[in-house]
VOROZA-455428 format. One record per residue: residue in three letters; residue number from 1; x, y, z of N, C-alpha, C in turn. Coordinates in Angstrom, 1 decimal, decimal comma, padded with zeros to 4 digits. Each point is the difference from the previous one (the first is absolute). Layout:
% VOROZA-455428
+------+-----+--------+--------+--------+--------+--------+--------+--------+--------+--------+
! type ! seq !    nxx !    nyy !    nzz !   caxx !   cayy !   cazz !    cxx !    cyy !    czz !
+------+-----+--------+--------+--------+--------+--------+--------+--------+--------+--------+
!  ALA ! NUM !      X !      Y !      Z !      X !      Y !      Z !      X !      Y !      Z !
...
+------+-----+--------+--------+--------+--------+--------+--------+--------+--------+--------+
This chain:
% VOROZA-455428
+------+-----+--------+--------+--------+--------+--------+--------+--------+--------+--------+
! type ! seq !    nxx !    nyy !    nzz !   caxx !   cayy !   cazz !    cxx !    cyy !    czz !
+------+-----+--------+--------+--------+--------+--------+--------+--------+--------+--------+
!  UNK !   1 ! -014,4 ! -053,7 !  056,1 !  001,0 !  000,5 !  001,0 !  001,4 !  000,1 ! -000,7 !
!  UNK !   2 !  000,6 !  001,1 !  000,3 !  001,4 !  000,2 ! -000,9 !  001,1 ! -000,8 !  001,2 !
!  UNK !   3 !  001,0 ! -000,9 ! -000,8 !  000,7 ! -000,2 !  001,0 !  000,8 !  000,8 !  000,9 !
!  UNK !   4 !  000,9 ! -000,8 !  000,6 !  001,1 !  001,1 !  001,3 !  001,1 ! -000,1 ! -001,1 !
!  UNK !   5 !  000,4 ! -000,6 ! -001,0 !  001,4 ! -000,5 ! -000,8 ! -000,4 !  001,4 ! -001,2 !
!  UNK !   6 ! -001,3 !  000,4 ! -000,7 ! -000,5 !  000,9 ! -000,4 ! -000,3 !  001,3 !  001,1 !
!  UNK !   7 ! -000,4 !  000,3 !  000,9 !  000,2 !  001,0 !  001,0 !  001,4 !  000,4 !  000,4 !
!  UNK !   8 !  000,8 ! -000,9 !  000,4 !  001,8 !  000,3 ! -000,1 !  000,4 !  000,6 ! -001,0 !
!  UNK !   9 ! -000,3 ! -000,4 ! -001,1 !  000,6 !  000,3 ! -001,3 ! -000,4 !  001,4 ! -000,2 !
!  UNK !  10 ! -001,0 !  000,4 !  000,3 ! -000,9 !  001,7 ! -000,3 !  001,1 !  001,0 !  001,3 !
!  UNK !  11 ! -000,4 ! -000,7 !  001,1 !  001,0 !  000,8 !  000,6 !  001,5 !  000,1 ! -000,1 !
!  UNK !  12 !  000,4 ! -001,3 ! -000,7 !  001,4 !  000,4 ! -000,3 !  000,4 !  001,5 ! -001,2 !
!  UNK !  13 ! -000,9 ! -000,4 ! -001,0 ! -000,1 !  000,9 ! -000,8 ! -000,2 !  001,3 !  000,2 !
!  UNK !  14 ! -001,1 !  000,5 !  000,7 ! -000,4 !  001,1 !  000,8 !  001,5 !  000,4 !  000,5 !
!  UNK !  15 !  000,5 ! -000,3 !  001,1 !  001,3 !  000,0 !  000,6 !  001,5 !  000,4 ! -000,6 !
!  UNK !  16 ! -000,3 ! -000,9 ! -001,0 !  001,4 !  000,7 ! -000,9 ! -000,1 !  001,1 ! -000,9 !
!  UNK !  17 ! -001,5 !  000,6 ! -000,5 ! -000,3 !  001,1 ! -000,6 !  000,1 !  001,1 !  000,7 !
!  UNK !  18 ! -000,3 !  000,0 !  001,1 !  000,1 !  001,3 !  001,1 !  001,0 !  000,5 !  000,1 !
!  UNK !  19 !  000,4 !  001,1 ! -000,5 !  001,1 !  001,1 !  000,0 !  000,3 !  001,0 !  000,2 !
!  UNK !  20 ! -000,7 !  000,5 !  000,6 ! -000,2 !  001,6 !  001,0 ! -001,7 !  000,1 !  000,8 !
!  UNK !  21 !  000,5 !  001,3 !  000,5 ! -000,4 !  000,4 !  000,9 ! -000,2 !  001,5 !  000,1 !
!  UNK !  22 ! -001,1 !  001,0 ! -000,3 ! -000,1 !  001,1 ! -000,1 ! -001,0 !  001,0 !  000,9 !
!  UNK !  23 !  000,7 !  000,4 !  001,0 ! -000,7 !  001,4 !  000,9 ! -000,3 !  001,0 ! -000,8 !
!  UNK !  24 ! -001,0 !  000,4 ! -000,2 ! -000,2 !  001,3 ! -000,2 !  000,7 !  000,4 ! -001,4 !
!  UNK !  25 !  000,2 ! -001,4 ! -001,0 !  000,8 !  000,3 ! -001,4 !  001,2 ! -000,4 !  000,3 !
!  UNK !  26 !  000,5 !  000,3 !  001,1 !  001,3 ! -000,4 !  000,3 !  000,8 ! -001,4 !  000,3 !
!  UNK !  27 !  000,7 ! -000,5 ! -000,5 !  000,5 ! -001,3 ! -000,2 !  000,7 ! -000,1 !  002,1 !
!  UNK !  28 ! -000,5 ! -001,1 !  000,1 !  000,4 ! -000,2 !  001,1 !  000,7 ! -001,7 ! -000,1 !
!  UNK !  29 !  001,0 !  000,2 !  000,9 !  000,8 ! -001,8 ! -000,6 ! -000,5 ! -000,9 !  000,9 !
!  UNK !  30 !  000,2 ! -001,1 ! -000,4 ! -001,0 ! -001,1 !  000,4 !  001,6 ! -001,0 !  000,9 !
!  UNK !  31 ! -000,4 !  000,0 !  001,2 !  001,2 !  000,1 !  000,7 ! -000,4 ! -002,1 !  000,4 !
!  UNK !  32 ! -001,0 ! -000,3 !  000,0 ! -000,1 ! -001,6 !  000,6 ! -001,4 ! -000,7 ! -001,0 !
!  UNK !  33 !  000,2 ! -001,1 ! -000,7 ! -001,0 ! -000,4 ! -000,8 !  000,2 ! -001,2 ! -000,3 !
!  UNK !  34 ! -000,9 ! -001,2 !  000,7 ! -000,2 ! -001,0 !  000,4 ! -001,2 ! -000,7 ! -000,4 !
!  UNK !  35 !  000,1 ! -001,0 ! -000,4 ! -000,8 ! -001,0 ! -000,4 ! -000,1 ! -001,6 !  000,9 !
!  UNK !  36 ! -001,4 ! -000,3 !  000,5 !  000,0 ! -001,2 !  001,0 ! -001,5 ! -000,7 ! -000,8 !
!  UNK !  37 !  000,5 ! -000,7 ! -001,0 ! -001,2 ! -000,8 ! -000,8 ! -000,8 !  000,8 ! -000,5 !
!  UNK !  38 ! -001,1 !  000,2 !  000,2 ! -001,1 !  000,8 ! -000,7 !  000,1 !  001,9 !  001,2 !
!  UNK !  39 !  000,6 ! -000,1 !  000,4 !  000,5 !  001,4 !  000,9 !  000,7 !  001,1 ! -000,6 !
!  UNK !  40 ! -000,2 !  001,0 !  000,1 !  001,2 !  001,1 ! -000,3 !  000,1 !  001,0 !  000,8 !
!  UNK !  41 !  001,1 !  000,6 !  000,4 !  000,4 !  001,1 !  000,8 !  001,0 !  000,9 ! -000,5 !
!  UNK !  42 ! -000,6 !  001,2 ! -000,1 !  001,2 !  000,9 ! -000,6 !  000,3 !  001,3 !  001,4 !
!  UNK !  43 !  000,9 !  000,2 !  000,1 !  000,4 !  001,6 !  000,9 !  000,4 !  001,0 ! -000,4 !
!  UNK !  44 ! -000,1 !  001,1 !  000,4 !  001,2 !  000,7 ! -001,2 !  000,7 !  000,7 !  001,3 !
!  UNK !  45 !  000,9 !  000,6 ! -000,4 !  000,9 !  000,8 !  000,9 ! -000,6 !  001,3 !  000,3 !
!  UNK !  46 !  000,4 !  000,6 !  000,8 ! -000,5 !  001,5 !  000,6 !  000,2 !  000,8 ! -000,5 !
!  UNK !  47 ! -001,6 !  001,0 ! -000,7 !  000,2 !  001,2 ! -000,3 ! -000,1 !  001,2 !  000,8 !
!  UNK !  48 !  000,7 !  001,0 ! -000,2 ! -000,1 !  000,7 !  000,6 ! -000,4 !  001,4 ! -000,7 !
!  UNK !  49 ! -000,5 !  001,3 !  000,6 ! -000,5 !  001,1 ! -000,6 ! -001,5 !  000,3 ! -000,6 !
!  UNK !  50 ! -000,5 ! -001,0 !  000,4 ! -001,6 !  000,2 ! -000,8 ! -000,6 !  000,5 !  001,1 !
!  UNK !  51 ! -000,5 !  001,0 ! -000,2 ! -001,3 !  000,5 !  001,1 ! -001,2 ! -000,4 ! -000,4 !
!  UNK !  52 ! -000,3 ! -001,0 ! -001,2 ! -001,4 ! -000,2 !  000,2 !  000,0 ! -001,5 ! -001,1 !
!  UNK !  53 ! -000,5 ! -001,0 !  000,0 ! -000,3 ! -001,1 ! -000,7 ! -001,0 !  000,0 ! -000,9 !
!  UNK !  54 ! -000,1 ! -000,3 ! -001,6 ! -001,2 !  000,7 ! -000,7 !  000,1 ! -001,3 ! -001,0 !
!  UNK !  55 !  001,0 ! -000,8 ! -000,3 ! -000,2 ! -001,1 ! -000,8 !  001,6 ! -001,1 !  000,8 !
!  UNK !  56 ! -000,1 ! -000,9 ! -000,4 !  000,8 ! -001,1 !  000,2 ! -000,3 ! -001,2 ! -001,2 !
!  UNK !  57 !  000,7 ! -000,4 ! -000,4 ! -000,5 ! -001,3 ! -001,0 !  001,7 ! -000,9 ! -000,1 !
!  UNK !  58 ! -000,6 ! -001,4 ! -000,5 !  000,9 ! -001,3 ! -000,7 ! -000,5 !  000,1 ! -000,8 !
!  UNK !  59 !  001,7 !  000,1 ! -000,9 !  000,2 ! -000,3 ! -001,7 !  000,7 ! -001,2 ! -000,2 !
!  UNK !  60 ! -000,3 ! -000,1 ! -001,3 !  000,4 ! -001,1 !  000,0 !  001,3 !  000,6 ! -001,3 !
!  UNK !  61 !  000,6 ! -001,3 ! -001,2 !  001,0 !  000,6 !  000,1 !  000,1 !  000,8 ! -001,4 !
!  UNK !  62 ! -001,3 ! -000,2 ! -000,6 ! -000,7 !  000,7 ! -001,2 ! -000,2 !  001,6 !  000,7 !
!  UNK !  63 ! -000,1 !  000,5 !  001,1 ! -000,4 !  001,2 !  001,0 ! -001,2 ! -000,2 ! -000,1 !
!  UNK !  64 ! -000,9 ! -000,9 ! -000,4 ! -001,3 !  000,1 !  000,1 ! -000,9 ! -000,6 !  001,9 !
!  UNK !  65 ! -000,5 !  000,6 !  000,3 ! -000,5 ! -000,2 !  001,5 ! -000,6 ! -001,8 !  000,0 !
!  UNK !  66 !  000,4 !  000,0 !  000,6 ! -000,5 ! -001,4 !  001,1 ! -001,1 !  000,5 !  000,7 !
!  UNK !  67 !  000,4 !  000,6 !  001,0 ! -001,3 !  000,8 !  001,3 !  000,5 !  001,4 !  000,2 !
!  UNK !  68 ! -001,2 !  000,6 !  000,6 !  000,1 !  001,1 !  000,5 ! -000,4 !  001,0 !  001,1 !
!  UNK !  69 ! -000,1 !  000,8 !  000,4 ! -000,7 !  000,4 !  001,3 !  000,0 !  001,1 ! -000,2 !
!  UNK !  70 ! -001,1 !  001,3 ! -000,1 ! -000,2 !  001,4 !  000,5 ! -000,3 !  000,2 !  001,1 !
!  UNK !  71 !  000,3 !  000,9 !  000,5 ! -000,2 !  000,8 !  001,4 !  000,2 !  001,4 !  000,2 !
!  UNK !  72 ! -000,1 !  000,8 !  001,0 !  000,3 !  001,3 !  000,3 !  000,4 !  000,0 !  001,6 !
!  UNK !  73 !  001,4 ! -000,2 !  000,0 !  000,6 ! -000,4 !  001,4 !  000,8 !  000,7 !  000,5 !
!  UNK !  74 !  000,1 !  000,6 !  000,7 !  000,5 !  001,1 !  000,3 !  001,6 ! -000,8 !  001,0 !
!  UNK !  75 !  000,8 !  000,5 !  000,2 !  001,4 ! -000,6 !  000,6 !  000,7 !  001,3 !  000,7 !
!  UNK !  76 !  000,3 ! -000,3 !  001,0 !  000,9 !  000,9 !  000,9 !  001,1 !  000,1 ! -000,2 !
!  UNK !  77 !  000,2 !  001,1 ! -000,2 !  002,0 !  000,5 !  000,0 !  000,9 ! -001,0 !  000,9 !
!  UNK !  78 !  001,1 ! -000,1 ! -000,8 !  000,5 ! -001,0 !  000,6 ! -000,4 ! -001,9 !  000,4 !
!  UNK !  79 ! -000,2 ! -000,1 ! -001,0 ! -000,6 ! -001,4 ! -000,3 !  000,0 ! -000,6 ! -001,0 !
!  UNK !  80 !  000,4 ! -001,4 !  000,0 !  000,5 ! -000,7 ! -001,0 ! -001,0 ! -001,0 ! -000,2 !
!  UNK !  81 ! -000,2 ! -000,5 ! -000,8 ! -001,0 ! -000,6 ! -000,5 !  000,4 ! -001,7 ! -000,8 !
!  UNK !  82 ! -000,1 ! -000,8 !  000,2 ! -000,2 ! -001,7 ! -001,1 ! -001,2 ! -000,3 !  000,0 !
!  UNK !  83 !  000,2 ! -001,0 ! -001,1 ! -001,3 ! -000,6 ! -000,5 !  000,2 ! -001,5 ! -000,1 !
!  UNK !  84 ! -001,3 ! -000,7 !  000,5 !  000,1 ! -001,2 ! -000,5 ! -001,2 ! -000,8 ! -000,7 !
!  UNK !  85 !  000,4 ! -000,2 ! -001,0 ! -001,2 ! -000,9 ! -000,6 !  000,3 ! -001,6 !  000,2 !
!  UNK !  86 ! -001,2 ! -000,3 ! -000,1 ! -000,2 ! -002,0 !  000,3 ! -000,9 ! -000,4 ! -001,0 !
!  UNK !  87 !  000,0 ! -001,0 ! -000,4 ! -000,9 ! -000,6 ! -001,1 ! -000,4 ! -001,4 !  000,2 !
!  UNK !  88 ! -000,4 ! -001,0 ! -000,1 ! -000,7 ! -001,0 ! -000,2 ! -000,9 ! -000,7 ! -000,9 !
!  UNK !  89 !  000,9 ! -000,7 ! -000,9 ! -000,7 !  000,0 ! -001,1 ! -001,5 ! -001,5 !  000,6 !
!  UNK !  90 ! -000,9 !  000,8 ! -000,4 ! -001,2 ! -001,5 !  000,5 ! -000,6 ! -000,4 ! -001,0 !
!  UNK !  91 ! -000,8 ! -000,9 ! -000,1 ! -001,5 ! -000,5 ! -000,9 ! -001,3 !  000,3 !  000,2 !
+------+-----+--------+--------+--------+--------+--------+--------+--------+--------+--------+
């Protein structure tokens, strides 16, 4: 069993590597990013102008991806968009 003093520690790490945020290629700013033990929450601030969602991903601060998500999402005129990821580091 990996400890919680080893589990904190992964997520702290995790946490301070994370350095963007990218719609569709595009850098989006990471407006709230929070850490509660083995927890993480990031937000980012509102994009606006995309008519359609086709990639999203966390970089870290190498630019290399953390996670990612494809889709084919279509968005209505006039609509702004955030994102939130959460993490949980477990055993």
């Amino acid at each position: 069993m990996i400890s919680a003093y080893y589990l904190e520690r992964t997520a702290k790490d995790l946490f301070e590597r994370i350095s963007s945020i990218k719609l569709n290629g595009q850098e989006v700013e990471i407006i709230d990013k929070q850490r509660d033990g083995t927890k993480i929450s990031l937000l980012s601030r509102r994009a606006e102008g995309h008519k359609r969602i086709e990639h999203i991903a966390l970089y870290d601060e190498l630019g290399r991806v953390i996670t990612e998500r494809r889709s084919q999402i279509d968005v209505s005129e006039n609509r702004s968009l955030d994102f939130r990821f959460t993490f949980e580091v477990v055993s």
